[in-house]
C-alpha positions as CSV (number, residue, x, y, z in Angstrom):
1,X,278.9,-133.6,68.4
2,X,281.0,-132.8,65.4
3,X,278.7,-129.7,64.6
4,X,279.2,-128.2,68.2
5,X,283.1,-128.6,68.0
6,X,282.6,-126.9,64.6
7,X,281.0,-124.1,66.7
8,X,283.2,-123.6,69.6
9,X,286.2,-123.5,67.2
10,X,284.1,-121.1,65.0
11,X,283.8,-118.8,68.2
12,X,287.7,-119.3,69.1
13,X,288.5,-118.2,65.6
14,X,286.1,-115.4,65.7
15,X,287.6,-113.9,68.8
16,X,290.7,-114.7,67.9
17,X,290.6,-112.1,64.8
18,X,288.3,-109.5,66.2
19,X,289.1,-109.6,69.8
20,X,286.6,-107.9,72.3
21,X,287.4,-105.0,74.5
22,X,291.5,-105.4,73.5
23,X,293.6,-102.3,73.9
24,X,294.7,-99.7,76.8
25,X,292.2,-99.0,79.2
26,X,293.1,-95.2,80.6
27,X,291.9,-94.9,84.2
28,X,292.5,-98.5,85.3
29,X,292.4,-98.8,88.9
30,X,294.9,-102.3,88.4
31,X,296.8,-104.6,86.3
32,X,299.1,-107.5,86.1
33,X,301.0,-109.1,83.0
34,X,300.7,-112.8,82.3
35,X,303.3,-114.7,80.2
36,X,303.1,-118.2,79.4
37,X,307.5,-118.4,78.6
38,X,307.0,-121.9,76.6
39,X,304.8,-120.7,73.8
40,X,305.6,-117.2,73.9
41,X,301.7,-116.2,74.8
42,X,301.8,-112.5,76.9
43,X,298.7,-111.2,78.5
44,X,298.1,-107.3,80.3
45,X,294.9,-107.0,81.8
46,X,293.7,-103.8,83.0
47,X,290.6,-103.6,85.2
48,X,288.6,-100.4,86.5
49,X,287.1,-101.8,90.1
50,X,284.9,-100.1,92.1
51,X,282.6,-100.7,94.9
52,X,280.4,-103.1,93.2
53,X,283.1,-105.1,91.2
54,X,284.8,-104.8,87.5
55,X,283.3,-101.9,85.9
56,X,285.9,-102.2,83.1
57,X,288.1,-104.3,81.7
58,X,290.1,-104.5,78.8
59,X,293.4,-106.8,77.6
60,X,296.6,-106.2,75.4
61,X,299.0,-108.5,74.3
62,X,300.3,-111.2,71.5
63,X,299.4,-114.9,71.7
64,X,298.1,-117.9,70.2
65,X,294.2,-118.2,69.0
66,X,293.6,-120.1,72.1
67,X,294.6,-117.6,74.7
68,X,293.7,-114.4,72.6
69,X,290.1,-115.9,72.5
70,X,290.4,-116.3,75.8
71,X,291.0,-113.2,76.8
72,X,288.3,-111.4,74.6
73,X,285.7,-113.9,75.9
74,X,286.9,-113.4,79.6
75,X,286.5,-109.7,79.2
76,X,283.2,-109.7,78.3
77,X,281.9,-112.5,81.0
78,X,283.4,-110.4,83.8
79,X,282.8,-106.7,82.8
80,X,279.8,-105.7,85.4
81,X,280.9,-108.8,88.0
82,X,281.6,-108.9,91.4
83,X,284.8,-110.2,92.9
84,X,283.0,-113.0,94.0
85,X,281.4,-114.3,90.7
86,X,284.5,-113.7,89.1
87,X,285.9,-116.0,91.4
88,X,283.5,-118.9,90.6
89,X,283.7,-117.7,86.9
90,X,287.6,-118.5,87.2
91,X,286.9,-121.8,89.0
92,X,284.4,-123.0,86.8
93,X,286.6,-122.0,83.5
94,X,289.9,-123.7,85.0
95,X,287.6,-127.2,85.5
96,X,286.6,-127.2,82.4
97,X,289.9,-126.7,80.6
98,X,291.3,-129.2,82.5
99,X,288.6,-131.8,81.9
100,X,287.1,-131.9,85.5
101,X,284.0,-129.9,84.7
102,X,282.2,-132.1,81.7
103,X,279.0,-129.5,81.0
104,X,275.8,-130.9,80.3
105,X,273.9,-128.6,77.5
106,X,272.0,-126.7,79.6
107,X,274.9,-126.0,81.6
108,X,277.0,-125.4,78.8
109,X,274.6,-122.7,77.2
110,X,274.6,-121.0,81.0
111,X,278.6,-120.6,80.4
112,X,277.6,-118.9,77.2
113,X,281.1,-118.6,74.7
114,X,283.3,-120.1,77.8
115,X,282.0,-123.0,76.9
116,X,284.0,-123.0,73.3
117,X,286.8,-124.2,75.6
118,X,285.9,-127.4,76.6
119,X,288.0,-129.3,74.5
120,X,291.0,-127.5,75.3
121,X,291.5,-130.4,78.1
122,X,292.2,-132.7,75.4
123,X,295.2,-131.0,74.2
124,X,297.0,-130.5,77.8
125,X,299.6,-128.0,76.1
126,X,296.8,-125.6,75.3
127,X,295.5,-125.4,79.0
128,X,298.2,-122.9,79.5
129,X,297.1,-121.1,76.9
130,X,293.5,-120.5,77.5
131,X,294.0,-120.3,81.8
132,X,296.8,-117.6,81.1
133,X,294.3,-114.8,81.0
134,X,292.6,-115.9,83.7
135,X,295.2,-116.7,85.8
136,X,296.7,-112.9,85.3
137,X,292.8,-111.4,86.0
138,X,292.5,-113.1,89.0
139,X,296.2,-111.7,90.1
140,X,294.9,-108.4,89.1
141,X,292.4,-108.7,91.4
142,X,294.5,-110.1,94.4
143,X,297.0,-107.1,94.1
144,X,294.1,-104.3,93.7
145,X,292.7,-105.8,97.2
146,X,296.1,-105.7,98.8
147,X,296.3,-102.5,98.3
């Protein structure tokens, strides 16, 4: 058990440094900005949407390892998606940082790098952290289909 906590903070660290799809994206059909005001944490996510769901995505912003991980590894999970599976995506990631969602391995390899964030439910101040992302995606997504 020891070694896979060794690897999901390996992979929190990794992202961390050399975040995935991070920066401006030109064209973006939405947006919404995140801030979590007790840690400082601030999240833009920019999404292109089309028929079919999130063609692109892409994030900026300054935070902790925790929620700048979580941001990279969001981006890539929902990047070709529909509305819907991001939906269960952000369902499924929210459980399991708040310790209701214990995955089995099987099910834990099927969550692919999400996964890394399993133990964030044992350190209820981080929650905020990795959710934040999430939580400003989703709202992306809400204001792009209200308009």
């Amino acid at each position: 058990m020891a070694d896979l906590q060794d690897l999901y903070q390996s992979i929190i660290l990794d992202h961390n440094r050399k975040p995935k799809n991070y920066g401006a994206l030109e064209g973006a059909t939405c947006s919404a900005e995140g801030r979590n005001p007790l840690c400082g944490d601030a999240v833009r996510v920019e999404l292109v949407v089309g028929e079919g769901g999130i063609e692109d995505v892409r994030f900026t912003g300054s935070g902790c390892a925790v929620s700048r991980a979580s941001a990279s590894i969001m981006t890539q999970a929902v990047k070709g998606r529909t509305r819907a599976e991001v939906e269960q995506m952000f369902i499924r990631f929210h459980e399991l940082v708040t310790g209701k969602l214990k995955p089995e391995p099987a099910e834990a390899r099927a969550m692919g790098e999400m996964a890394a964030f399993s133990g964030v439910s044992k350190f209820p101040i981080r929650v905020k952290c990795a959710s934040m992302p999430w939580h400003t995606l989703r709202k992306a997504l809400e204001d792009a289909a209200s308009t």
